[in-house]
Backbone bond lengths (Angstrom), bond angles and torsions (degrees), N, CA, C in turn:
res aa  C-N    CA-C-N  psi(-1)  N-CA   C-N-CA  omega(-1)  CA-C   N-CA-C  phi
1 X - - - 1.448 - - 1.535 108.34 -
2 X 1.286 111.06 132.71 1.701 118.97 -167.53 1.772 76.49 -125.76
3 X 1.328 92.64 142.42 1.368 116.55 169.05 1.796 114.97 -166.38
4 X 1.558 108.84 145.32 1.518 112.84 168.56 1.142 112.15 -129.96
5 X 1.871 96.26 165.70 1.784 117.29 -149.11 1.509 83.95 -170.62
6 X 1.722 87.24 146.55 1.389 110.49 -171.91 1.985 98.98 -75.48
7 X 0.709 135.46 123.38 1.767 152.26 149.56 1.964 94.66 -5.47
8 X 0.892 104.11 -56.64 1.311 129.62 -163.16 1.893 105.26 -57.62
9 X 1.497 110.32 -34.24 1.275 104.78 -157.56 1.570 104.11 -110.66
10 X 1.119 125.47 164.24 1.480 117.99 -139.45 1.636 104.66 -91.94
11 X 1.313 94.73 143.46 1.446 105.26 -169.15 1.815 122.75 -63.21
12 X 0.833 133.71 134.02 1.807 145.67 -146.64 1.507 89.08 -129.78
13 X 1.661 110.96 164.86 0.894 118.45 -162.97 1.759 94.06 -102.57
14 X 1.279 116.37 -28.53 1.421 129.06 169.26 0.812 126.62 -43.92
15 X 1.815 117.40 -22.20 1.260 110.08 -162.55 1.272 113.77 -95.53
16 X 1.481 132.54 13.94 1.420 152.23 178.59 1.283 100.37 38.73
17 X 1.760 128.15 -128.49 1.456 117.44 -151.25 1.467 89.88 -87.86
18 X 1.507 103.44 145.80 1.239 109.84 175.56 1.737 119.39 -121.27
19 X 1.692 95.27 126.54 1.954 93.68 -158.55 1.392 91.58 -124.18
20 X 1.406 117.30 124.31 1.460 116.56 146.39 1.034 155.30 -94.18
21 X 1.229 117.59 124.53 1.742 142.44 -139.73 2.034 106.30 -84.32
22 X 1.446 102.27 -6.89 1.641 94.05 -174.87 1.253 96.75 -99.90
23 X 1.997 95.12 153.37 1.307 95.56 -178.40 2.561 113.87 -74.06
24 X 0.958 94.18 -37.45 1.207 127.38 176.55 1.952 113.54 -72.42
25 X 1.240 109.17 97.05 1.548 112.99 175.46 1.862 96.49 -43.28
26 X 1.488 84.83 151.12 1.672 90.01 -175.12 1.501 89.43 -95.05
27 X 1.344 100.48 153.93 1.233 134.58 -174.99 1.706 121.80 -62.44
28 X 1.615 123.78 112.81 1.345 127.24 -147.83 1.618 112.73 25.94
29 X 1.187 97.96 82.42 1.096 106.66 162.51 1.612 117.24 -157.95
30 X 1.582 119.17 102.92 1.405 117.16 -157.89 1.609 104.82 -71.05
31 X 1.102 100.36 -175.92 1.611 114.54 -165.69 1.204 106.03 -88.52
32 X 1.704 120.30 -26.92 1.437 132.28 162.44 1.424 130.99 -47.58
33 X 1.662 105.28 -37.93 1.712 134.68 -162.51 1.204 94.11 -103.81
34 X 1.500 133.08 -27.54 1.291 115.09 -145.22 2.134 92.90 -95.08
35 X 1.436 88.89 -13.85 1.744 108.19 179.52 1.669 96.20 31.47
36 X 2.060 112.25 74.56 1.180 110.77 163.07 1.367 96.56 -108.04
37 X 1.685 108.37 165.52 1.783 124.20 169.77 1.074 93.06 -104.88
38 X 1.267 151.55 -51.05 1.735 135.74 -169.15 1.192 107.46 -115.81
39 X 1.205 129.59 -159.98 1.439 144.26 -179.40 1.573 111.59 171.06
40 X 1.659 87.66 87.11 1.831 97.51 -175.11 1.264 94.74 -101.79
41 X 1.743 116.66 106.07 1.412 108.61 164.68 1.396 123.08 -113.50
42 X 1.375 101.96 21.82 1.443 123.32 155.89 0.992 103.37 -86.24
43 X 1.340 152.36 20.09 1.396 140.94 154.84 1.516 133.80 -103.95
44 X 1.374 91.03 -18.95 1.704 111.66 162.14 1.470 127.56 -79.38
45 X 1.305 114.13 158.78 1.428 106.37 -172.87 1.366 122.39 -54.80
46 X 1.292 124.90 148.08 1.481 132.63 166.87 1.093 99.55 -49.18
47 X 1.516 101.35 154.45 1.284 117.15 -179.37 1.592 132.43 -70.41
48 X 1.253 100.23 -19.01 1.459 125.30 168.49 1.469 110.64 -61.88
49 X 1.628 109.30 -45.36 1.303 112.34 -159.65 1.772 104.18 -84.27
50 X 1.496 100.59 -35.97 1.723 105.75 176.67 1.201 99.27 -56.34
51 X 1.134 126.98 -41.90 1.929 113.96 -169.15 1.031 133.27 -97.44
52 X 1.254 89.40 2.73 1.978 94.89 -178.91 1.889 76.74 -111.11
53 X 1.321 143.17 -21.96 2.008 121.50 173.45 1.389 93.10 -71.84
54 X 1.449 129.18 -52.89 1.936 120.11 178.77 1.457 83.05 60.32
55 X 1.350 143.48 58.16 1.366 145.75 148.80 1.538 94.24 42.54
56 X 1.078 127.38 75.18 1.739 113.70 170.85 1.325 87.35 -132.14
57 X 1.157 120.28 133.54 1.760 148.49 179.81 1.677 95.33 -55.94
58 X 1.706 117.13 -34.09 1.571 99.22 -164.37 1.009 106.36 -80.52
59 X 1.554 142.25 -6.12 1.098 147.76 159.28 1.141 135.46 -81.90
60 X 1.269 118.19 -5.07 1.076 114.45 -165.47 2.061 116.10 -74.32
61 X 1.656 105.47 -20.07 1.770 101.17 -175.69 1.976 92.82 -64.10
62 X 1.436 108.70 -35.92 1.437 103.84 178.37 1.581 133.97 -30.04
63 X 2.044 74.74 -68.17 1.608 101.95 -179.86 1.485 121.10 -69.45
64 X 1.583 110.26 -24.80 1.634 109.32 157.58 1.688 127.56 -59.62
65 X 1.311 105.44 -24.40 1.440 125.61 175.88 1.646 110.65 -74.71
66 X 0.914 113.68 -59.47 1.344 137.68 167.01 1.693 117.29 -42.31
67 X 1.264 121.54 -53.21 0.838 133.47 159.13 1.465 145.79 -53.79
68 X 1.334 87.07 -35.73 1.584 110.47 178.73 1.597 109.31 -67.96
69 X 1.835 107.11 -53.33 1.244 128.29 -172.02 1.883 95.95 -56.71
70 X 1.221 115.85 -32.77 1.497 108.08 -168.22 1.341 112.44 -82.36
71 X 1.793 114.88 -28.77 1.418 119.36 -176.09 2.058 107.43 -70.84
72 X 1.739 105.10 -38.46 1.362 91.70 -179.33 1.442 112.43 -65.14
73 X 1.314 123.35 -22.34 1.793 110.90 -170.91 1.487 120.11 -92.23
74 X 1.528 87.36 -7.16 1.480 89.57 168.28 1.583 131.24 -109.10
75 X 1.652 100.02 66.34 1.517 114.87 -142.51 2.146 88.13 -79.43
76 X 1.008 126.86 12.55 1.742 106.84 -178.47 1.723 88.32 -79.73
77 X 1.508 93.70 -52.21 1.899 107.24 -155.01 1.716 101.81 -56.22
78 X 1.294 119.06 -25.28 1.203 113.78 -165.63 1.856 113.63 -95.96
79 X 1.561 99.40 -35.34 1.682 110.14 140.61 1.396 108.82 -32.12
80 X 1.212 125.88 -77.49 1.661 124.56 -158.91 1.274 70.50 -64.31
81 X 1.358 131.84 -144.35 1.321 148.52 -136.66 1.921 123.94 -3.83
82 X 1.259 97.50 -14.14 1.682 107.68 -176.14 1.738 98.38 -107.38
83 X 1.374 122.07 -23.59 1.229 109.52 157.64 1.149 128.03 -76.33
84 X 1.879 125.24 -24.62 1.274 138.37 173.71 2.051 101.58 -48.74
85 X 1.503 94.18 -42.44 1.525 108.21 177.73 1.195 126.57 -74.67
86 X 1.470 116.20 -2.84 1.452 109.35 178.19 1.501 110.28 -115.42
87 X 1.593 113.41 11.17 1.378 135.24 -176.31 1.351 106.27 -116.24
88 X 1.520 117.05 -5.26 1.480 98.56 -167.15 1.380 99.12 -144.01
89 X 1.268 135.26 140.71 1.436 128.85 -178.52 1.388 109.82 -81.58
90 X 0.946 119.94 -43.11 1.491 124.78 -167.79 1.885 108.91 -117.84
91 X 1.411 113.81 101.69 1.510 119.53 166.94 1.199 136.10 -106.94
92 X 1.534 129.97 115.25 1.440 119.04 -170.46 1.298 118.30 -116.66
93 X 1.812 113.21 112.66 1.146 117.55 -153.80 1.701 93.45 -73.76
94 X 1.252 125.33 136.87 1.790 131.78 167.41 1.400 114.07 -102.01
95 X 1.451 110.89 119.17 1.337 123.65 172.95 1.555 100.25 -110.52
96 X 1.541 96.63 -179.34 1.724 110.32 177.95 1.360 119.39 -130.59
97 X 1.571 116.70 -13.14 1.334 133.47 179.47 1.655 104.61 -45.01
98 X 0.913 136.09 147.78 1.591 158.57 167.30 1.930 113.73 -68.90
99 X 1.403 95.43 -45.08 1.686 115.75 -177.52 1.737 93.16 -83.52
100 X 0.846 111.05 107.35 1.524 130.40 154.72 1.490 131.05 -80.69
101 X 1.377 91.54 3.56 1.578 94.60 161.79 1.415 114.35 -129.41
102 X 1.719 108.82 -36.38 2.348 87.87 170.23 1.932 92.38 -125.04
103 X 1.536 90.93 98.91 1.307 114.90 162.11 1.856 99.60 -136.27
104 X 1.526 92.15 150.41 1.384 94.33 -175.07 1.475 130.87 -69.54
105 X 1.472 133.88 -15.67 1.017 141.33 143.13 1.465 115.68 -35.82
106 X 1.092 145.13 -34.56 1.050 132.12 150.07 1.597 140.25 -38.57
107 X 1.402 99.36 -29.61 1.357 138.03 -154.58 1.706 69.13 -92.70
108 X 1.080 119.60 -89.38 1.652 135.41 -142.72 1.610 91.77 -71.08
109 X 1.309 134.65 -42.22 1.634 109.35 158.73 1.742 119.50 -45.97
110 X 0.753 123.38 -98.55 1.552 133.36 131.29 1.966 81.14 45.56
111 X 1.219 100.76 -110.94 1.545 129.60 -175.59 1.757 110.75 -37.45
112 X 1.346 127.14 -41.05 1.198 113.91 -175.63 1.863 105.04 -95.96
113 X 0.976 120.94 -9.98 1.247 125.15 -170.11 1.859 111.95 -92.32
């Protein structure tokens, strides 16, 4: 079971291994609270690509495009993360984005599932 949840919201016992997908630690939020097991931020968009989407909805068919093209070439990072999945029943990808609907975790559920 692949599932995502904002970083932010309190950690469940459901949510089995818990890996975070931003490149950028979310904002006040200690390493204690944030209760992550990995921190793949090689799996999130380049940095180029996060700042030129600036979370704007009109971009987002772009930044899904965009994104996609970056997850196939970056076949090591996406190896680790699909073995994390074949070791763990339950994975909850953690983002920090505010927009709960075009943040890239969506994208990367979406794609490994």
């Amino acid at each position: 079971m692949l599932k995502i949840k904002r970083v932010y919201e309190p950690m469940e016992k459901k949510d089995g291994l818990r890996i975070l997908v931003d490149r950028l630690w979310p904002r006040g939020l200690t390493k204690n609270k944030a209760h992550v097991d990995f921190w793949m931020k090689d799996i999130a968009p380049s940095p180029k690509l996060r700042i030129w989407f600036g979370h704007e909805p009109t971009k987002w068919v772009l930044f899904k495009r965009r994104y996609l093209a970056e997850l196939h070439k970056n076949k090591k990072v996406v190896e680790e993360i699909k073995t994390h999945m074949k070791e763990n029943k339950k994975i909850t990808l953690l983002y920090g984005a505010k927009d709960t609907m075009h943040n890239h975790a969506l994208i990367l559920q979406d794609f490994l599932s």
